[in-house]
Legacy VTK file of the C-alpha trace (Angstrom):
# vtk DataFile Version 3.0
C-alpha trace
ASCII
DATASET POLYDATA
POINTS 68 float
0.000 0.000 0.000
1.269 3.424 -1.097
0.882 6.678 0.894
0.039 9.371 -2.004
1.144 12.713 -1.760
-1.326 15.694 0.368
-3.589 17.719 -2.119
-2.303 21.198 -2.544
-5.850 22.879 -2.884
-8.273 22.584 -0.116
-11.161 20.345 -0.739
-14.233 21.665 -1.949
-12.731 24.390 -3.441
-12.423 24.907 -7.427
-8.995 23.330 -8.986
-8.905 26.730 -11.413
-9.071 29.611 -9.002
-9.953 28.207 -5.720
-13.203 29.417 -5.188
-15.500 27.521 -3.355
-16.862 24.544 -5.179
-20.530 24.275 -5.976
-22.713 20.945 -6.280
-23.732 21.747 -9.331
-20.573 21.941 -11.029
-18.328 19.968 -8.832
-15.501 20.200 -8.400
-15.600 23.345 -10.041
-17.557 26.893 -8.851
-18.870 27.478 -12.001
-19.520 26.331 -15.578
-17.074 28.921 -16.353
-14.242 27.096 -14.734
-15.593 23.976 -15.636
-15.606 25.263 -19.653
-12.140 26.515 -19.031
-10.822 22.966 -17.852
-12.010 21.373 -21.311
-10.171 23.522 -22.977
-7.400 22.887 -20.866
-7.863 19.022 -22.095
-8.132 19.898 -25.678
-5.451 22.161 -26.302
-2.492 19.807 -24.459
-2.266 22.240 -21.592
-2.302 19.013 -19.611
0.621 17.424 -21.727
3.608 16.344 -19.865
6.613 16.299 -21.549
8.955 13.665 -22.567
11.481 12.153 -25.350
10.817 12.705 -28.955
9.800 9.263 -30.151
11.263 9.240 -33.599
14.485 11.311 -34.610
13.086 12.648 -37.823
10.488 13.961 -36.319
12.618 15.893 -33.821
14.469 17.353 -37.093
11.183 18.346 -38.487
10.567 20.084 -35.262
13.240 22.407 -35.568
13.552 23.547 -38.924
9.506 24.110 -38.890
9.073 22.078 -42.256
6.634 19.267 -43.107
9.063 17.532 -45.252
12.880 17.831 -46.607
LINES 1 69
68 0 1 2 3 4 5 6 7 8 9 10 11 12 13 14 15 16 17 18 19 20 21 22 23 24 25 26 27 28 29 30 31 32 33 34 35 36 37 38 39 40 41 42 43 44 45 46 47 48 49 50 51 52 53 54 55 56 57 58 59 60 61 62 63 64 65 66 67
């Protein structure tokens, strides 16, 4: 059995901006927040980084083109 680390946000309180949570939009305060937190999702703001899985792809990366 692992001990996980303490939450550093207060429970019942919004993840965004720390407002207090409400139970209609748990665990956010509003539909504001929780609108915000989507778009979080789908624009990678949630991404965590790691190695670049192919090498050409790294080149790509830096020179900005598509192809050669």
């Amino acid at each position: 059995m692992s001990i996980s680390a303490p939450s550093k946000r207060k429970r019942g309180t919004c993840p965004l901006c720390g407002a207090p949570a409400t139970p209609v939009h748990t665990p956010f305060c509003s539909q504001g927040c929780r609108d915000r937190d989507l778009l979080n999702w789908l624009g990678d703001a949630y991404r965590t980084p790691g190695p670049v899985a192919d090498e050409s792809a790294q080149e790509i990366a830096n020179d900005g083109l598509d192809r050669p």
